[in-house]
C-alpha positions in Angstrom: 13.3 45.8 -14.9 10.4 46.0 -12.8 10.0 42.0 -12.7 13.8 41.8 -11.5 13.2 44.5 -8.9 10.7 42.5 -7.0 12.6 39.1 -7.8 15.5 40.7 -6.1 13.6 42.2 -3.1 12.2 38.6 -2.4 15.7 37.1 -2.7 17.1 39.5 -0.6 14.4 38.9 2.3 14.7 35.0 1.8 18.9 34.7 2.2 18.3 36.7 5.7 15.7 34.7 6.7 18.0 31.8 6.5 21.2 33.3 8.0 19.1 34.5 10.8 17.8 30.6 11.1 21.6 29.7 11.7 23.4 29.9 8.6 25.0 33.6 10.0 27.1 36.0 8.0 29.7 33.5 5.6 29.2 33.7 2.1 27.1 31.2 0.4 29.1 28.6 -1.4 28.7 25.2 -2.4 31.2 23.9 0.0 29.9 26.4 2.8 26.7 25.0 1.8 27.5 21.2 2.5 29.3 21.7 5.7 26.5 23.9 6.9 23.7 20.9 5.8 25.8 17.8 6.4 27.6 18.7 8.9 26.3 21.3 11.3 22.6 19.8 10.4 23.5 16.5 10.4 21.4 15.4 7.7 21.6 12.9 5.4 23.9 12.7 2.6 21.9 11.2 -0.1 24.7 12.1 -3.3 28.7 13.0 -3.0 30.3 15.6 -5.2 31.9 14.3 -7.7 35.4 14.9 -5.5 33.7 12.7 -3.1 34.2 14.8 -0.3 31.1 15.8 0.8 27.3 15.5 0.0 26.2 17.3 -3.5 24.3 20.3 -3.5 22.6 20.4 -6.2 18.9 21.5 -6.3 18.0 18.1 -7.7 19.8 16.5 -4.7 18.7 18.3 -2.1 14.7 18.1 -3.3 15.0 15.0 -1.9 15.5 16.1 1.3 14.0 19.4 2.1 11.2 18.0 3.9 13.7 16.9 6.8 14.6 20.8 7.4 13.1 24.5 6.7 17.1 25.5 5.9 16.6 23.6 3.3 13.2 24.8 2.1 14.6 28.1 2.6 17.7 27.8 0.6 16.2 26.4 -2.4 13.3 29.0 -3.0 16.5 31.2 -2.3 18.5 29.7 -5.3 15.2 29.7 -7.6 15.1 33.5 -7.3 18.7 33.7 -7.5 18.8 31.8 -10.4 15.9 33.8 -11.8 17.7 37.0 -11.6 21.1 35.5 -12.8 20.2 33.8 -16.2 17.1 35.1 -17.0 16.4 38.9 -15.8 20.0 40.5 -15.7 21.2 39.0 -19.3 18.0 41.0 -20.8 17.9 44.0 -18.9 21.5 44.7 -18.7 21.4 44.0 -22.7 18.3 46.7 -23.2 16.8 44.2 -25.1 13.3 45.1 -26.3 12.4 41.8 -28.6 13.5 38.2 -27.2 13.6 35.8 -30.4 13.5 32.3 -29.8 15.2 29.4 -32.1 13.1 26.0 -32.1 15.6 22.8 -32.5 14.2 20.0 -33.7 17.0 17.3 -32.7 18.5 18.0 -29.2 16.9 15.6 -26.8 16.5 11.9 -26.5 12.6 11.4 -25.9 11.8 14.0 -29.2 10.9 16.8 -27.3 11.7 20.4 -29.0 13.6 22.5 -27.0 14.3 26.4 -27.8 17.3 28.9 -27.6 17.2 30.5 -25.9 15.8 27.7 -23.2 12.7 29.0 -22.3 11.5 25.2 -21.1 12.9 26.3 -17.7 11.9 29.7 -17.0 9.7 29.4 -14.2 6.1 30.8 -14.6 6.4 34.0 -12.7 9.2 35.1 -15.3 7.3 34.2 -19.2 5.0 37.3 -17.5 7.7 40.3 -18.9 6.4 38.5 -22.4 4.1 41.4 -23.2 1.7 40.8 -26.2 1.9 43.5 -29.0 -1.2 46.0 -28.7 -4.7 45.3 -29.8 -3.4 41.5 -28.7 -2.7 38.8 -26.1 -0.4 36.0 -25.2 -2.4 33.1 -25.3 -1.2 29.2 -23.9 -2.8 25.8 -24.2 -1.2 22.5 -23.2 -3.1 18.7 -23.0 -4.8 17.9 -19.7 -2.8 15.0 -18.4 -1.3 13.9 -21.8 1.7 11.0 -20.9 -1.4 9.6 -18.4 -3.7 9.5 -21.1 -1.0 7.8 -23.3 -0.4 5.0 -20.6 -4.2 4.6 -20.5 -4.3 4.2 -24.0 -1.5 1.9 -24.2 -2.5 -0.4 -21.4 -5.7 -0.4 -22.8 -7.0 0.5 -19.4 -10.8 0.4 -19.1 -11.2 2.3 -16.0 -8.6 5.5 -16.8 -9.6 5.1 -20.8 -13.5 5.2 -19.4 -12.8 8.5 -17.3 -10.5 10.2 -20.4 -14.2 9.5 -22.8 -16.5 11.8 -20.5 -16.7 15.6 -20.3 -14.3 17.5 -17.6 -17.4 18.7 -16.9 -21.5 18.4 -16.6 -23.8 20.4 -18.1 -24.7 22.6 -15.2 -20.8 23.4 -15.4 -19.9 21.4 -12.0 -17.2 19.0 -12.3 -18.1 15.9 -13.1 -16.1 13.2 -10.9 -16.9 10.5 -13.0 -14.0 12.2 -15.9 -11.2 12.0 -13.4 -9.1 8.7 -13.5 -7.2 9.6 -10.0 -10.7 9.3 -8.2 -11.3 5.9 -9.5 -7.9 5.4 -9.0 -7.7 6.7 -5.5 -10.5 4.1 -4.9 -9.8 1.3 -5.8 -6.2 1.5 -4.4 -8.4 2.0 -1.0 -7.6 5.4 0.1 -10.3 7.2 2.0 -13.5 7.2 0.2 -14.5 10.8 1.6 -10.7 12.3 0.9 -10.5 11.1 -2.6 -14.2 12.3 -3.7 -13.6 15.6 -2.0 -9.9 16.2 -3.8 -8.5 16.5 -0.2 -5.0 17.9 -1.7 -2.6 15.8 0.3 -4.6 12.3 -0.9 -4.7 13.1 -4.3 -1.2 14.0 -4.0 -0.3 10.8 -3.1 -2.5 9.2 -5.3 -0.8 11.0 -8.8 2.3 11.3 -7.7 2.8 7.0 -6.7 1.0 6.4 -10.0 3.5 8.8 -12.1 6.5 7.2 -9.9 5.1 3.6 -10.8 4.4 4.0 -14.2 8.1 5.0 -15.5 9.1 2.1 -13.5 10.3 3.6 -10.0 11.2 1.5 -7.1 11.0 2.6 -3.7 13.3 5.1 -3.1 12.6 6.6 -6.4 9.5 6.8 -5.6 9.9 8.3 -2.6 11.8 10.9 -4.5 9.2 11.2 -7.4 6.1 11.9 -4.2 8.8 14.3 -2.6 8.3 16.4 -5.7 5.1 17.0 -5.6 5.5 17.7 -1.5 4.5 13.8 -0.7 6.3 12.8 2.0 6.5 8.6 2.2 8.8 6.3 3.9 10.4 3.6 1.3 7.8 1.0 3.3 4.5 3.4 2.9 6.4 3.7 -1.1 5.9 -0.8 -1.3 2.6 -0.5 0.1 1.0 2.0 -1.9 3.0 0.6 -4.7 1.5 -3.0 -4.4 -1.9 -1.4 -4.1 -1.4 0.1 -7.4 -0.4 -3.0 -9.0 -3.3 -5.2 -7.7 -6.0 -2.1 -8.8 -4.3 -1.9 -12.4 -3.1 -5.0 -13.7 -3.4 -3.9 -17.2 -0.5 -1.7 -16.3 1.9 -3.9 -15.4 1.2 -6.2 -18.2 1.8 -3.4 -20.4 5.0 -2.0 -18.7 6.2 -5.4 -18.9 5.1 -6.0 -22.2 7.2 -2.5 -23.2 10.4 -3.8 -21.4 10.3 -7.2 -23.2 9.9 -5.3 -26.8 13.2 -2.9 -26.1 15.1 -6.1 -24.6 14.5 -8.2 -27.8 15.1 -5.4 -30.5 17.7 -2.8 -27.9 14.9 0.2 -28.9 12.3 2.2 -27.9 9.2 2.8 -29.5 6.3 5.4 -29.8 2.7 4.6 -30.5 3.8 6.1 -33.7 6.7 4.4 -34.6 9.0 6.2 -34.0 12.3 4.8 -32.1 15.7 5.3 -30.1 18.3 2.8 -29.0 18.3 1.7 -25.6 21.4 -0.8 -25.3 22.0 -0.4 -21.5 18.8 -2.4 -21.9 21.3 -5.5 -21.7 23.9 -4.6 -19.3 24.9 -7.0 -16.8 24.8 -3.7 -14.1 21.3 -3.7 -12.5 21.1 0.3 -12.0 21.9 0.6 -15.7 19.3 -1.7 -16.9 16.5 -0.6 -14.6 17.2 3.4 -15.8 17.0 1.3 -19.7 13.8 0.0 -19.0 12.3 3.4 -17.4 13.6 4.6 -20.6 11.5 2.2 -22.8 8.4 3.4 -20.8 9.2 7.1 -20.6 9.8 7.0 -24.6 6.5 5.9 -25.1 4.8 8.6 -23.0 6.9 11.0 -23.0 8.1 10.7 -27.2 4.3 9.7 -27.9 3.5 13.2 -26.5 5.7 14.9 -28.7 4.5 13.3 -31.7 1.1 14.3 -31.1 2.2 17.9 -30.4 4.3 17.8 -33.5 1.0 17.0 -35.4 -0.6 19.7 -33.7 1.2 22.3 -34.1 0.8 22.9 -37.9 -2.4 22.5 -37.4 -2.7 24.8 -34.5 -0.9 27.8 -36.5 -3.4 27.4 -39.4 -6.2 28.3 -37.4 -3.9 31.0 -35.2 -2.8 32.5 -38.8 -6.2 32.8 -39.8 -7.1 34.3 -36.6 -4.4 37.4 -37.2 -2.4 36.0 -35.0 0.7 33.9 -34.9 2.2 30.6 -32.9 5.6 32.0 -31.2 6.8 29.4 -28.9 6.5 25.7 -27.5 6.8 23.8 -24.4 6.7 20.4 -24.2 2.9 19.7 -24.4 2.1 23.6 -24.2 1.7 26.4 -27.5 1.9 29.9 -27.3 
């Protein structure tokens, strides 16, 4: 109750913040919502409705374009707290529920990964904190550092990443030790500034992670773009084919493999883990470009993404042995995360 208090006070303070920026005093609905952006704003329609009347409004959609104005900003950290209060806060508090008990389903997603009821893979951060450990105890989480990166590495057979992945996080006097993080190298050799990348200036190493993440599951310049817009990178579709080509020169043992992925799921219509383990992927020969360039970001996303949840599969049996022992007891998962 008290979490949805303050999640509605911030809500509250956020929607007048952006009527008083111009949106004024109409209620706020999808359709009021596109006029207002595409229209009255004039910015760019990057999606239609499925009507095709005006631009979509999605949160997805308009992620790609909240860096072109603060409305926008605005009315999606509006929307997250919204939606916070709406399906995740109200449902519990207005139920008096005391105990939240989740269901683990083994078989609901394409890539492997578990998923629970109810979906708890979405709630954002701020909201798993009404999960109150019994007394005498705490809620404890663990997820792999970096573990679809260190998968690619692996699989590429990368010297350079699979060199930095070998070495402590840190040194002995506890300092950080540079030498264990791939997206200095990286950031290097792809001929960013030399003082920016070994100082983890934020926006550089931005940049850096987010055109290597974008470039590994096969994105092309506007996806790209949309994959560094995520992570609050901001790149034109031209700064996208430069950084990308920079990549490709510094890594070739990447693109061999990503090619070398492609080919496999072309000659046999599946995708593979590093385990074995497979799902078809017959857009893989369709005569439509779009669909066979999302096939062959499939191929490469079930290797990373389905090799990760094989190796948290292993884990966790593993993981609640030792938890068991400990008096304790392994609740929940999240992708590459235990609880």
């Amino acid at each position: 109750a008290k979490m949805l208090e303050e999640v509605t006070r911030q809500a509250n303070a956020l929607e007048r913040a952006f009527r008083y920026m111009g949106y004024g005093d109409g209620d706020i609905t999808p359709d009021r919502i596109a006029k207002y952006f595409y229209e009255e704003l004039s910015l760019p329609v990057v999606r239609l409705t499925k009507g095709e009347k005006r631009g979509a409004v999605d949160s997805e959609t308009l992620d790609k374009i909240r860096h072109l104005h603060p409305q926008v900003q605005l009315y999606l950290e509006w929307k997250k707290l919204v939606s916070a209060q709406e399906k995740f806060l109200l449902p519990i508090v207005e139920a008096n529920l005391e105990w939240l008990r989740f269901g683990i389903k083994q078989t609901s997603t394409r890539t492997g990964r578990l998923s629970t009821t109810p979906n708890m893979q979405n709630w954002p951060v701020k909201i798993r904190s009404i999960i109150i450990a019994p007394e005498g105890m705490e809620v404890w989480a663990r997820d792999y550092n970096q573990i679809e990166p260190r998968i690619a590495a692996f699989g590429a057979q990368d010297p350079a990443m699979m060199a930095a992945y070998r070495l402590p996080s840190r040194n002995a006097d506890g300092s950080l030790n540079l030498d264990a993080d791939p997206y200095i190298r990286l950031g290097l050799d792809m001929g960013f500034d030399r003082h920016k990348v070994l100082t983890k200036d934020p926006t550089t190493r931005r940049v850096v992670k987010s055109v290597f993440l974008g470039w590994m599951y096969g994105a092309g310049g506007f996806k790209m773009q949309e994959t560094c817009a995520k992570e609050g990178v901001h790149l034109s579709i031209a700064e996208c084919g430069q950084f990308k080509r920079a990549l490709e020169e510094a890594r070739p043992q990447f693109v061999q493999w990503r090619v070398k992925l492609v080919e496999q799921a072309r000659q046999t219509g599946v995708a593979r883990t590093e385990a074995g383990r497979w799902r078809k992927v017959p857009e893989i020969w369709s005569t439509d470009p779009g669909r066979r360039a999302a096939a062959e970001r499939e191929a490469v996303n079930e290797y990373c993404q389905g090799g990760s949840q094989d190796i948290i599969k292993r884990a966790m049996p593993k993981t609640h042995a030792l938890v068991k022992q400990a008096g304790g007891t392994q609740n929940n998962q999240i992708h590459d995360e235990l609880m």
